[in-house]
Structures are given as structure tokens and as C-alpha cells.
SEKOLVO-944987 format. One record per residue: residue in one letter; x, z, y of N, C-alpha, C, CB in turn. Coordinates in steps of 0.02 Angstrom, whole numbers, padded with zeros to 5 digits, always signed. Glycine has a CB too. Example, Ala and Ser with C-alpha at 12.3 -4.5 7.8 and 13.67 -1.06 7.14 Angstrom:
a+00660+00390-00284+00615+00390-00225+00660+00390-00165+00565+00452-00224s+00642+00354-00112+00684+00357-00053+00645+00394+00002+00704+00286-00030
# end
This chain:
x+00041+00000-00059+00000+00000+00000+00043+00000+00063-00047+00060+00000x+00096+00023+00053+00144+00031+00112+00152-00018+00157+00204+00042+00092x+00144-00021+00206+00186-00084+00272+00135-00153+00226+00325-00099+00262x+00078-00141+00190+00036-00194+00189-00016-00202+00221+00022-00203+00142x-00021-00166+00275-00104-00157+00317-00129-00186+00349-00120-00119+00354x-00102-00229+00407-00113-00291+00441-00052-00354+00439-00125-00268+00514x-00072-00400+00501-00021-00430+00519+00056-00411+00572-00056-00472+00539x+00033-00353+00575+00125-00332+00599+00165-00277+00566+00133-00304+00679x+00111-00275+00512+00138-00222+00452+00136-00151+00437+00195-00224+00448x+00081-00149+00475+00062-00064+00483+00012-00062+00421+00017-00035+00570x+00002-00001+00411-00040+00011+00350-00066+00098+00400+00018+00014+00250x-00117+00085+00399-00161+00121+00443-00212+00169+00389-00206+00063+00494x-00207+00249+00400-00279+00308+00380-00304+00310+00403-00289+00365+00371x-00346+00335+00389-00411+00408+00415-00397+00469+00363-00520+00381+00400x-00413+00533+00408-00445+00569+00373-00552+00549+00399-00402+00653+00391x-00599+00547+00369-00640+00530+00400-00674+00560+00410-00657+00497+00390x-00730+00616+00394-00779+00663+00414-00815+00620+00471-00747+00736+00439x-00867+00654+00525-00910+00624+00542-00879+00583+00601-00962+00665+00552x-00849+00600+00652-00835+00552+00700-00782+00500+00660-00804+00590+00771x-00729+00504+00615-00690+00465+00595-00726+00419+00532-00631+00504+00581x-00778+00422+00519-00801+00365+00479-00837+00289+00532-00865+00405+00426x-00862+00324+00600-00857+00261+00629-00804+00211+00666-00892+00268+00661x-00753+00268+00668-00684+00238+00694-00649+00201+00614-00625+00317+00734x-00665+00235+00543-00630+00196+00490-00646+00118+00490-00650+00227+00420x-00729+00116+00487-00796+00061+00472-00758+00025+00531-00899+00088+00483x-00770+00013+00605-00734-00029+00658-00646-00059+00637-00734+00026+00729x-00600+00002+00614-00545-00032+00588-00546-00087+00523-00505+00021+00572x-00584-00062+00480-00601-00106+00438-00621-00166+00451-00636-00086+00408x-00682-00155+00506-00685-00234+00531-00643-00269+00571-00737-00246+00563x-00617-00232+00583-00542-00273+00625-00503-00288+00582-00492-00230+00678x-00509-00259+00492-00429-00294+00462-00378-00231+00455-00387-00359+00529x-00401-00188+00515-00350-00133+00494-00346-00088+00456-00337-00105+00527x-00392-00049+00459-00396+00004+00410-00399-00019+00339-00454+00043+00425x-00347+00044+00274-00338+00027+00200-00356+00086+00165-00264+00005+00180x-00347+00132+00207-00339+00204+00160-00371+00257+00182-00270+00232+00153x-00425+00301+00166-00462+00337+00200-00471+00427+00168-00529+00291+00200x-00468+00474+00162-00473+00522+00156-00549+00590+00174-00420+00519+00183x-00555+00617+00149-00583+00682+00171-00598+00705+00120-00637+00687+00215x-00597+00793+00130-00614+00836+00081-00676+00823+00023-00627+00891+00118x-00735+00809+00087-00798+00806+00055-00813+00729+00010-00852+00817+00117x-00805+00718-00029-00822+00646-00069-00883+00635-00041-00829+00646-00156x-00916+00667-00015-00981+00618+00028-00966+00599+00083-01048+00650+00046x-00935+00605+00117-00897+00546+00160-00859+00515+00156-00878+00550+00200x-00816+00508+00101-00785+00461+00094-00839+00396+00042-00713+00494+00065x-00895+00407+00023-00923+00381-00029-00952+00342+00016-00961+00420-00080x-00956+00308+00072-00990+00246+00173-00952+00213+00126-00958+00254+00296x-00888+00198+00106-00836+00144+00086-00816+00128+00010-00772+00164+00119x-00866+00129-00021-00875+00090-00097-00907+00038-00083-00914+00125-00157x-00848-00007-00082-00887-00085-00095-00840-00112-00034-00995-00094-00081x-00819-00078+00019-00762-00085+00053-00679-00122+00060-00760-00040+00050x-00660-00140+00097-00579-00130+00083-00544-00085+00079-00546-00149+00116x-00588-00046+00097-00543+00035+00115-00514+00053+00038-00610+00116+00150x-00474+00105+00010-00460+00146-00030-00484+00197-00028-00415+00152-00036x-00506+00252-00065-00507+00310-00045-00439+00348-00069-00570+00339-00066x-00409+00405-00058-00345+00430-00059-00396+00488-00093-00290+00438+00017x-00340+00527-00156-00367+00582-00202-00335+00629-00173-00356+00579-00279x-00301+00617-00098-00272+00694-00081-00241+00681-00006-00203+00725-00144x-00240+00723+00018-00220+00729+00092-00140+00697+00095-00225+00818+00121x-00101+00721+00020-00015+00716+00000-00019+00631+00015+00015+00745-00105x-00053+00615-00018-00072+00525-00048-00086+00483+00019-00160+00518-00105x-00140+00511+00056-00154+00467+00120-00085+00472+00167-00229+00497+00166x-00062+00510+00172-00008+00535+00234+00079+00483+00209+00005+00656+00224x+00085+00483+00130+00150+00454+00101+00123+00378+00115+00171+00478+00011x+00057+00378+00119+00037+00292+00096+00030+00250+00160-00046+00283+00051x+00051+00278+00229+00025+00247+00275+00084+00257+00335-00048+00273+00287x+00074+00209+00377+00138+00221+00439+00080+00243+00521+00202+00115+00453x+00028+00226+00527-00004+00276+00558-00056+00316+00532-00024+00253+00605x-00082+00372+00555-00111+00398+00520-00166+00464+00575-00054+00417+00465x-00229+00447+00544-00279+00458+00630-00299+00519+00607-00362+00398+00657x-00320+00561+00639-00363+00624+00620-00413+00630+00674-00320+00694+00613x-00463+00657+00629-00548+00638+00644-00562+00700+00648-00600+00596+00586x-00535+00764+00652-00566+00836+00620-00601+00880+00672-00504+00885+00588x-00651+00918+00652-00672+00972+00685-00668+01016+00757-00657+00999+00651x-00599+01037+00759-00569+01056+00790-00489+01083+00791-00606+01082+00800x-00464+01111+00848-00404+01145+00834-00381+01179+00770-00402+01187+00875x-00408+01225+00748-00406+01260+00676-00398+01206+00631-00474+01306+00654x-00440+01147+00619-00421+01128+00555-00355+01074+00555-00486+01098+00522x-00362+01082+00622-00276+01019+00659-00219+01058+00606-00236+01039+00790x-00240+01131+00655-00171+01177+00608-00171+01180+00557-00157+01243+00611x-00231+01169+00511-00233+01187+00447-00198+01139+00412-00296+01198+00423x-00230+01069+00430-00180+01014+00393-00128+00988+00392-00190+00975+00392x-00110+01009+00469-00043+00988+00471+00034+01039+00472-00048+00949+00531x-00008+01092+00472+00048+01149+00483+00017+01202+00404+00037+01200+00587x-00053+01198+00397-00061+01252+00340-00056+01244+00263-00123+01276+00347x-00089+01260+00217-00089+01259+00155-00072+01185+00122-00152+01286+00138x-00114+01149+00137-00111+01088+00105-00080+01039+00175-00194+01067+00070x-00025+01066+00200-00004+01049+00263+00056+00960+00230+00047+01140+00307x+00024+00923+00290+00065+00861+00308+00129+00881+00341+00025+00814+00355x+00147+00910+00368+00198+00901+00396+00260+00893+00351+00200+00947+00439x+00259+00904+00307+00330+00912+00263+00310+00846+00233+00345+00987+00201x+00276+00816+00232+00268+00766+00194+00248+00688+00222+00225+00792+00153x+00234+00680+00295+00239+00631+00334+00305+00637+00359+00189+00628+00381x+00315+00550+00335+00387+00548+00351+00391+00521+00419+00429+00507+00302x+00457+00548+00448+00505+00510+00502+00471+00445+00508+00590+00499+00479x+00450+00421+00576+00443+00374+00607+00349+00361+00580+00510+00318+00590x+00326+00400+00567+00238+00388+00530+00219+00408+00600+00198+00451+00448x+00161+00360+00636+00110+00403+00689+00054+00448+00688+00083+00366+00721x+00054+00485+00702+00014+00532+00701-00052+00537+00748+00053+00579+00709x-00101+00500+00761-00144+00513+00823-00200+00540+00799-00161+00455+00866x-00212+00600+00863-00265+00655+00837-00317+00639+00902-00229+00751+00830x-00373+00610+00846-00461+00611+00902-00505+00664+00911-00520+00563+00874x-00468+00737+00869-00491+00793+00871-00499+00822+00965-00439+00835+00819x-00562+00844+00956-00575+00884+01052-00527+00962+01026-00708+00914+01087x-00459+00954+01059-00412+01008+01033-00357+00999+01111-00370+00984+00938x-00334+01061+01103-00320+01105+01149-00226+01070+01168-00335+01197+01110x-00216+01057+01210-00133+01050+01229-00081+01096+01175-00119+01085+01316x-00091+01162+01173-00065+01194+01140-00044+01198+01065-00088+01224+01156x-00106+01174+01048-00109+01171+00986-00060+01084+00961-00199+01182+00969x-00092+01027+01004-00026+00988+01004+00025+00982+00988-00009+00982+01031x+00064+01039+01046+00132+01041+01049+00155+01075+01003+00157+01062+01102x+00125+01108+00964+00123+01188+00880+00149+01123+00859+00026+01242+00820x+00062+01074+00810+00110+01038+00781+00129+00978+00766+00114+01052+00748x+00157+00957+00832+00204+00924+00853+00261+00942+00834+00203+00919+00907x+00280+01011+00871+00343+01037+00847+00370+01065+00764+00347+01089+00892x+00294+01097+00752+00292+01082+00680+00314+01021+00618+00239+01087+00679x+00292+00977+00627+00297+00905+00597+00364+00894+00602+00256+00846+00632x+00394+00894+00664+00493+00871+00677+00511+00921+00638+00542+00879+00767x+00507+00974+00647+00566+01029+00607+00541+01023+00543+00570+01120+00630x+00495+00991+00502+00462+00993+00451+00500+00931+00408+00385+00987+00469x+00531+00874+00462+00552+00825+00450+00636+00811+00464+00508+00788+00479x+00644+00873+00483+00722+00869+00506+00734+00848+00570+00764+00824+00465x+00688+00821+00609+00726+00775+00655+00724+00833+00732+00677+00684+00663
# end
């Protein structure tokens, strides 16, 4: 799936839940979107019959893609995924984008932001 996602070689996620399943559905129709995520299998279940993939784990969507969007809740679950338990940061690599459509706080940002680099060495 890697660097196969469009024509300049991006390979583009979601995690999707409710605001990120209409941002997945629009990438899709653009061509972009391949790989899609969320906890609940009823949202990820909009995209059977799709181009999309669904990803069996947060580990899977994050290794499989060079940007990678988050759709979530709020601040708390920013931290949760990317800094907590089943945390991305150790596992999105160097040079992967990260853009968050979550309504979340500056602070929490810069957590992990700074999180993710020291997570990644850089």
C-alpha cells in the first residue's frame, strides 16, 4: 500500500468516526484516500464496496501511509492515540504527516508534536 495512493505518491488515512467519514468518502472521490481506520467497525463498515481498505489496527493504518488525518473527538483522545496506550507515536515514521481536524487545544498540539519527534528520534 505504501507510496501507492495517488499520482505523486502519497498514500493517504483516516482514522474515521463521524466528522472523518465525510472527509474519507470526498478523498475517495478525489482518488486519494486508501486506508481507513476506527475503533468502532460501524464506521468503518460506509466503505465496503469502496476503494478504501479498512486497517485491523491503529499500528497498521499509521505504518501503511505517508499522511495520515485524524478525525477524533477531542483533545483527550488526540493524547490517547498518539501519545497513550495504543499510541502512534513510536510507530509513525520520520517524514509521515500528521494532520489533526480534531477542535483541540494549542497545547495539546505541541504535547504531541513533541511527543511523536522524541518518539522517532529526531
Amino acid at each position: 500500500m505504501r507510496n501507492q495512493g495517488n499520482d505523486r505518491g502519497f498514500s493517504h488515512a483516516l482514522l474515521v468516526g463521524k466528522l472523518g467519514r465525510s472527509i474519507a468518502h470526498r478523498l475517495l472521490l478525489a482518488g486519494r484516500g486508501r486506508l481507513v481506520f476506527d475503533k468502532d467497525a460501524a464506521a468503518t463498515s460506509a466503505f465496503q464496496g469502496t476503494a478504501a481498505s479498512v486497517a485491523t489496527s491503529l499500528a497498521e493504518l499509521v505504518s501503511e501511509c505517508d499522511i495520515a488525518c485524524l478525525c477524533l473527538p477531542g483533545p483527550a483522545e488526540v493524547e490517547q492515540v498518539m501519545l497513550g496506550g495504543d499510541s502512534t507515536g513510536p510507530i509513525v515514521r520520520p517524514g509521515t504527516l500528521v494532520v489533526d481536524h480534531t477542535t483541540n487545544s494549542p497545547a495539546v498540539v505541541r504535547q504531541v508534536g513533541d511527543g511523536a519527534l522524541k518518539a522517532t528520534g529526531l
